[in-house]
N, C-alpha and C positions, 0 to 999 in steps of 0.2 A: 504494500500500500504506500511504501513511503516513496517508491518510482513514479507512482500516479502522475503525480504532479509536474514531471521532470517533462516540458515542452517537447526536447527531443527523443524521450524515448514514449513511442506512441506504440510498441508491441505491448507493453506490459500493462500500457492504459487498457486497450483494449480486451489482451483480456481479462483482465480484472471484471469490465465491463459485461464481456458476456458472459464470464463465471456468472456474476450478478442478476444477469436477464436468465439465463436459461435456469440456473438453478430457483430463483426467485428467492434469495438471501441478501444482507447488507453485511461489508464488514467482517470480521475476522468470527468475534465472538457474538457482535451485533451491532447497529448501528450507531451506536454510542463511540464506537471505534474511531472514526471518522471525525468527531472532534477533536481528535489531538493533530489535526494538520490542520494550517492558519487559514488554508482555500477554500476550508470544507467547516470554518464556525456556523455559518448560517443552516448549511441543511449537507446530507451527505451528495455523492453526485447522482445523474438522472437513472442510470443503470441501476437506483437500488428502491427506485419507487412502482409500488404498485400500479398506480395509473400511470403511466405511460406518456398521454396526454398533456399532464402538467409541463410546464416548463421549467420550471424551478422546483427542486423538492425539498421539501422538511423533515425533517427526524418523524412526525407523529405521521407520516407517508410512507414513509420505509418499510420493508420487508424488519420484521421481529427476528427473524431469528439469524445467527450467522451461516457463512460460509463452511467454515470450520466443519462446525457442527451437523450439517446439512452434508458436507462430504463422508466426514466420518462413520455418519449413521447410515446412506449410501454404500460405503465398501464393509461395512461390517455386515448388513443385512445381504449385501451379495456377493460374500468374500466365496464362496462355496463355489458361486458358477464361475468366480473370477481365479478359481484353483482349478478348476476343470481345466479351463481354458487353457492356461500356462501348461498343464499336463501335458493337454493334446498336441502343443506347438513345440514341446520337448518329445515327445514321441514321434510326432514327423522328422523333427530333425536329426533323431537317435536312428530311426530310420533309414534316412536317406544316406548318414556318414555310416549306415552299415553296407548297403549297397553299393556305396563306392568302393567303400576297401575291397569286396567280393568281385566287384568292375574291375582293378587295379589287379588282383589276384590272377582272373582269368586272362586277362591281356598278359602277364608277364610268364604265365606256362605257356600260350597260344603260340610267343615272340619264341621262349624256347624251343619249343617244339618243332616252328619253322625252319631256324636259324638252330641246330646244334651247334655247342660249344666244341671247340676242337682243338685238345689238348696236345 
């Protein structure tokens, strides 16, 4: 949050922004967060209000709950499909690095086989 502000770097505005929008959270722990940077005394920024609409937002507009806490409870509630996942992306690739060695294998009896050695 403390990049936000930084003119030049407009990656980390933004996503900060869309964490904000798509998750529908403000701020770290909540939108109280937001008062400790001197841009954001008046109200947090637009990505963290409900209505959308408004132009200027206020603290009593903001999304309640935080970021934080809203990812958190996210990967905790889908850590399971998020372990499947990882599993299945390590077994294709345990996979494939076995097929190769067996590819590597067959080619170098194939080249023997061709080509005796001849002592």
């Amino acid at each position: 949050m403390g990049k936000y502000e930084q003119k030049n770097n407009t990656i980390c505005k933004d996503t900060i922004d869309t964490v904000q929008s798509v998750l529908e959270c403000c701020g770290t722990d909540n939108a109280a967060d937001w008062e400790k940077y001197p841009d954001f005394v008046a109200g947090p920024p637009s990505s963290c209000c409900k209505n959308k609409d408004e132009k200027t937002c206020t603290y009593d507009q903001a999304y309640p709950e935080g970021c934080y806490t809203k990812i958190n409870t996210f990967v905790n509630s889908n850590a399971k499909y998020i372990g499947f996942g990882v599993l299945g992306v390590a077994l294709v690739e345990l996979a494939g690095m076995a097929l190769a060695c067996y590819l590597r294998t067959f080619i170098v009896k194939r080249t023997e086989y061709l080509q005796p050695h001849t002592a």
